[in-house]
N, C-alpha and C positions, 0 to 999 in steps of 0.2 A: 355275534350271531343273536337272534331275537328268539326269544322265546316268548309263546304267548300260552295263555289257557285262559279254557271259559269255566275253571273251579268246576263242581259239582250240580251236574241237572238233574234237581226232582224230577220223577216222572210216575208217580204211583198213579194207579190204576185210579178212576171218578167213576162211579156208578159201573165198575166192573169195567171200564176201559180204559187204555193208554192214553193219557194226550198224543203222545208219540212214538211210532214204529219205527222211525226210522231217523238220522240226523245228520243233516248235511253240511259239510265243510268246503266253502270257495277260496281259494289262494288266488291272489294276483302276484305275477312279478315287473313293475316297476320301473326296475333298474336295468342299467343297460348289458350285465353279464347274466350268466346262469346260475341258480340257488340250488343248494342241496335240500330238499326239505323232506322232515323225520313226520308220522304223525303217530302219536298214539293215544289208543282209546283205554278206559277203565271201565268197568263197571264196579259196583259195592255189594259185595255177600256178608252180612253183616258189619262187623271190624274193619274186614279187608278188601283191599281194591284189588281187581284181580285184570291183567292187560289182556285185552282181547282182540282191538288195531294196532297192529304194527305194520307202518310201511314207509320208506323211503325211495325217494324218486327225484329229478333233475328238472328242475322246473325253468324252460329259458326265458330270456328278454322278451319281455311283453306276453310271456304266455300266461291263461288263466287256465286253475287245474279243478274241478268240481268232482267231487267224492261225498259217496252214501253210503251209511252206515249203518247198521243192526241199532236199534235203541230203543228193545223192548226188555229194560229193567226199571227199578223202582230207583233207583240211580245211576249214572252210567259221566 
C-alpha cells in the first residue's frame, strides 16, 4: 500500500491574510481494480498535530476522486 504526504504547509497569515482557505487533494486510480483510500488531515497547535480529516472511501478503476479542505491554520 502506498503511502504518500505532502509534510507540513506553512500557511501564516501576510499582511493579515491566509495564502490559503482552503486545500485541495486529487486521487487518480490507474489501475485496473478498486483502491481503499484513507485521508487524513492535521493541523499544528503549537507542539501538537491535532487530526481533523479523516475519511476513507473506495476509489474504482479509472476513477478521479477531488476533495476540499478547511486550511485556515498557520500549519495544517
Amino acid at each position: 500500500m502506498a503511502s504518500l504526504t505532502t509534510g507540513l504547509i506553512e500557511n501564516t497569515p501576510v499582511a493579515g491574510i491566509r495564502p490559503s482557505v482552503t486545500f485541495t487533494v486529487k486521487i487518480t486510480n490507474d489501475d485496473t481494480v478498486a483502491s481503499t483510500v484513507q485521508i487524513e488531515g492535521f493541523y499544528v497547535a503549537g507542539t501538537t498535530k491535532i487530526l481533523y480529516v479523516l475519511e476513507l472511501f473506495v476509489l474504482d478503476p479509472g476513477e478521479v476522486a477531488t476533495r476540499i479542505y478547511y486550511a485556515e491554520f498557520d500549519e495544517f
